[in-house]
N, C-alpha and C positions, 0 to 999 in steps of 0.2 A: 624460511620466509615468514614475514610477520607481519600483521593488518594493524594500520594504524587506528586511533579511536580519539576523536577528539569531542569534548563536549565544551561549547560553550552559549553563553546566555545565563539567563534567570535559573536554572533547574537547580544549578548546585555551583559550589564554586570550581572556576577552569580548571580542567583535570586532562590532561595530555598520557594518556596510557598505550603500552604494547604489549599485545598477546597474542603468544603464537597461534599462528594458525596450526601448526602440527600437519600430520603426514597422514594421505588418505587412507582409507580404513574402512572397513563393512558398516552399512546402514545399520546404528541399533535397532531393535524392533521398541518402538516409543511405547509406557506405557502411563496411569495416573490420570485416562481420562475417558470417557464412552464416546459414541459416533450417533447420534439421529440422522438418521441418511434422507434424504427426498423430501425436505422439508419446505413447504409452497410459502413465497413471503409475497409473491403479487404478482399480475400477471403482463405478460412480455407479447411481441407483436408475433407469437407462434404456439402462444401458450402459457401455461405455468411456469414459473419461474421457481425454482426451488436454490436450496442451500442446504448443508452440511451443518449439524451443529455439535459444537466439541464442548463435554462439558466437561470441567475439573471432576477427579474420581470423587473428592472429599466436596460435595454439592454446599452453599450453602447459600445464604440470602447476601445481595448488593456484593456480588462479585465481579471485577473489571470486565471489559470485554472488548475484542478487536473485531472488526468489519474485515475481512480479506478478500480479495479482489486479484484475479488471476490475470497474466497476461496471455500473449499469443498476438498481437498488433492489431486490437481488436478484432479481428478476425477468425480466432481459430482459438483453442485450448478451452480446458475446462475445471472448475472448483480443487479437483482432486490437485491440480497444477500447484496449489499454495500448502501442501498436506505436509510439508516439513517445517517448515515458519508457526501452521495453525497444531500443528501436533504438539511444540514446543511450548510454545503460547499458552496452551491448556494445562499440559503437565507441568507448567509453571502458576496455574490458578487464573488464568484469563479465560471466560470462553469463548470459542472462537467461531465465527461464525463463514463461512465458505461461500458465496455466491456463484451462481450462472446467471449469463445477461447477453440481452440478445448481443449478434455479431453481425459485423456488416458482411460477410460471407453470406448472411442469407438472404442478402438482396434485397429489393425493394426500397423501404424510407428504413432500412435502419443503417443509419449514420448520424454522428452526432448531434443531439444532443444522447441519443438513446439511451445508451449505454450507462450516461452518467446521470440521467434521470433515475435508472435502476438503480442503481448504487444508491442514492438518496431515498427511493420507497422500501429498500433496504434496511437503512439505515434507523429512518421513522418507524418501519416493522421490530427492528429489534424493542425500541422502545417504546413500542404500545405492547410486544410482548417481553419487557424486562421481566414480571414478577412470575411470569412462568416459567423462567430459565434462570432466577434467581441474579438476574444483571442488574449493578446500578445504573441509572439511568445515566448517569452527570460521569461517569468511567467508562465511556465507551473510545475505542482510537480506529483510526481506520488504516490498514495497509497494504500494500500490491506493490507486482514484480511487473517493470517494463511496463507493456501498455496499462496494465492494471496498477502500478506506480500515478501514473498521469492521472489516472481517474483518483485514485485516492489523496491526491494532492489537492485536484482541483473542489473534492467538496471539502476536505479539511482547510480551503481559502477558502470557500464559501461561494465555489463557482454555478452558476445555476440552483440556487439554493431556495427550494419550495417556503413561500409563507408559513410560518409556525415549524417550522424542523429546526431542529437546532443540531450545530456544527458538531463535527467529532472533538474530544478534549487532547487529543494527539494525532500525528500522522507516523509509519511507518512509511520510506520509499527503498524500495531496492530497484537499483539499478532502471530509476523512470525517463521516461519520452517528455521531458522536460521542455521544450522548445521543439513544436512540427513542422517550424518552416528552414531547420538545421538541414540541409543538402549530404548532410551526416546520415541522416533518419532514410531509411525506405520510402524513399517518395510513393511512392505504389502504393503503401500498405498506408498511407497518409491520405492518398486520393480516395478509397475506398470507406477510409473510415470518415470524411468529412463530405462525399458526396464529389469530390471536384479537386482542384489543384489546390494549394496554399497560395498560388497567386491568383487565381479565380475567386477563392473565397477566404480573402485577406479576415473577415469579421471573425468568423467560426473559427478559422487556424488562430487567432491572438486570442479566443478566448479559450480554444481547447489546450493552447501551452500555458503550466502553472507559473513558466516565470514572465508570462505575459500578466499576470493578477497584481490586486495590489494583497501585496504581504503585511503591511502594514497589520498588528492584533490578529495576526493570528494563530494558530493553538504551536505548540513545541515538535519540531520536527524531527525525526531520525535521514539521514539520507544516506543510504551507501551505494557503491559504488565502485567496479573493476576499473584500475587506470588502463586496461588494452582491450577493452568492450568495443566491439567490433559493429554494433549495431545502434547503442547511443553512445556516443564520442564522450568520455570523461569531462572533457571539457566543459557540457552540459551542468551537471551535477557542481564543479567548481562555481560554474557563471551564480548557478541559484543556488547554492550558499550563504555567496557575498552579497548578493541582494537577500536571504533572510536575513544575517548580522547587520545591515545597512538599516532593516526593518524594525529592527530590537528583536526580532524572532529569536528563543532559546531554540539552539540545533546541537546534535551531538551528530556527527560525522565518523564513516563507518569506509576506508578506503584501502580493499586489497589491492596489491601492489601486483602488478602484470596477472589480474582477474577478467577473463571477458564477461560477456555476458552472461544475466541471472549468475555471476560470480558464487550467488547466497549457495546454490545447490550441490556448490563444486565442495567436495569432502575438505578439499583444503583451508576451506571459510564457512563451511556450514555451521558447527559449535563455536566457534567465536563471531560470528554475527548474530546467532539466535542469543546468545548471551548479551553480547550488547543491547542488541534490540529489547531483548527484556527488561535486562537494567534501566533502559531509557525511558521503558512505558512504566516500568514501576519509580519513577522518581517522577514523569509527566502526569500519572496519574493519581499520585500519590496515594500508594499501594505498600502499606506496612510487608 
C-alpha cells in the first residue's frame, strides 16, 4: 500500500511523490528531545489550563515551533493524544507544544467559541514566552487531528482571531472536521460542541467549519487524510483543498488510501506522514 503526497502552490515547485507506507511494526521508543510536563499557559472555565512542552535535545535560540491541538469531538481526549506527531516534530528540531482546553463534556457555556479562543491564548503564550523556550516568534505552525484539526485550521484562517495576535506561519491538518453541518459528521458530537443543532445555530456552524472561511492569504497548509474515514467523509478534506488551490493557498496533500480515521496513528502511515509533515513545515517554515 502506498500514500500519496502531493504538494502544490508557492512552497516549491509541484512535486507528485510515492512512499511506501511499509508494514506495521513496534512503536519505537522516540528519542532527541525532553518533556516539561504541567505546564499553565492560561486559565480555562475549571481552571488552569496547562501544556506539554517538547524541546529539541540540541536546545538553541529562534527554533521553529508547532501549536498541537488534540482531538476527541471536542468533547473527550487529552494533550498526551497528539505525542506521536509532537515527539516527531521535536526530534526533528521543532518544539512542540501539547495543549488541554476546555471540552464541552464539562457542560455549562463551554461550547464554541471556547475552545478556540484557548487555542489563540495559547498560541499568544507561546510568543510572549518565545525566548524562554528558545522559539522564533515569526516560525511558529499550528496542528491537530479531527476535531483538534478544525481548531487548528480555523486560527491558522484567522477565525476568531484576538486584536494584536498574529496568525500561525503554517497549518498542520490530519484528518479535520472540516465542514459541521456534513450529515457525515456526528451530529451529537456537533450539537454539544456548538450549544444547539447546525440548523438552530446556522452562524456558529458556518463559522466553526474552516471551509466556511475565507481562504483567500492564508499561511501554507498540509491536509491529510484516510479515503475510508468513517467519521469525516474524505470527501471533506477533497471539497477544502480545491477551495485552498482556488485561493492561491500553497497546500501539500497527504492521502492514505483505504485509511480510516486519525489514519496518522495507524503503523501503516504513521513514518510517512510524520515525514511529510515535516518536510512540509520545514519548506513552510523555512527551516534550513
Amino acid at each position: 500500500m502506498k500514500s500519496l503526497i502531493l504538494l502544490l502552490g508557492a512552497l516549491a515547485a509541484p512535486v507528485l511523490a510515492q512512499i511506501p507506507a511499509g508494514s506495521p511494526h513496534p512503536m519505537a521508543v522516540k528519542t532527541g528531545f525532553t518533556v516539561q510536563k504541567d505546564v499553565v499557559y492560561g486559565k480555562g472555565t475549571n481552571g488552569d489550563l496547562v501544556a506539554d512542552i517538547y524541546l529539541p535535545q540540541n536546545k538553541r535560540e529562534n527554533m521553529p515551533a508547532v501549536l498541537d491541538i488534540h482531538g476527541g469531538g471536542w468533547s473527550h481526549g487529552t494533550r498526551h493524544d497528539m505525542s506521536p506527531a509532537t515527539e516527531d516534530m521535536a526530534a526533528a528540531g521543532f518544539v512542540g507544544v501539547s495543549i488541554e482546553y476546555d471540552l464541552s463534556s464539562q457542560g455549562g457555556s463551554v461550547h464554541f467559541p471556547t475552545a478556540l479562543d484557548q487555542c489563540w491564548m495559547a498560541l499568544q503564550w507561546m510568543r510572549q514566552h518565545a525566548k524562554d523556550y528558545g522559539i522564533d516568534p515569526t516560525k511558529i505552525a499550528v496542528a491537530g487531528s479531527s476535531a483538534g484539526g478544525e481548531l487548528a485550521a480555523l486560527v491558522a484562517l484567522g477565525v476568531g482571531q484576538p486584536s494584536g495576535v498574529q496568525q500561525p506561519a503554517a497549518a498542520v491538518v490530519y484528518n479535520g472536521v472540516l465542514d459541521l453541518s456534513d450529515p457525515g459528521v456526528n451530529q451529537k458530537m456537533v450539537e454539544m460542541y456548538l450549544g444547539g443543532s447546525c440548523e438552530a445555530m446556522k452562524d456558529a456552524c458556518k463559522k466553526a467549519s474552516p471551509s466556511q472561511a475565507i481562504l483567500m492569504g492564508a499561511p501554507p497548509f498540509f491536509v491529510g487524510h484516510g479515503t475510508k474515514d468513517e467519521a469525516v467523509p474524505y470527501a471533506q478534506a477533497e471539497q477544502f483543498i480545491d477551495k485552498l488551490k482556488k485561493a492561491s493557498v500553497a497546500v501539500m496533500v497527504f492521502t492514505a488510501p483505504g485509511g480510516p480515521h486519525t489514519y496518522w496513528k495507524d503503523q501503516r502511515w504513521l513514518q510517512p506522514s510524520m515525514d511529510a509533515s515535516i518536510m512540509f513545515l520545514k519548506q513552510a517554515l523555512k527551516v534550513q
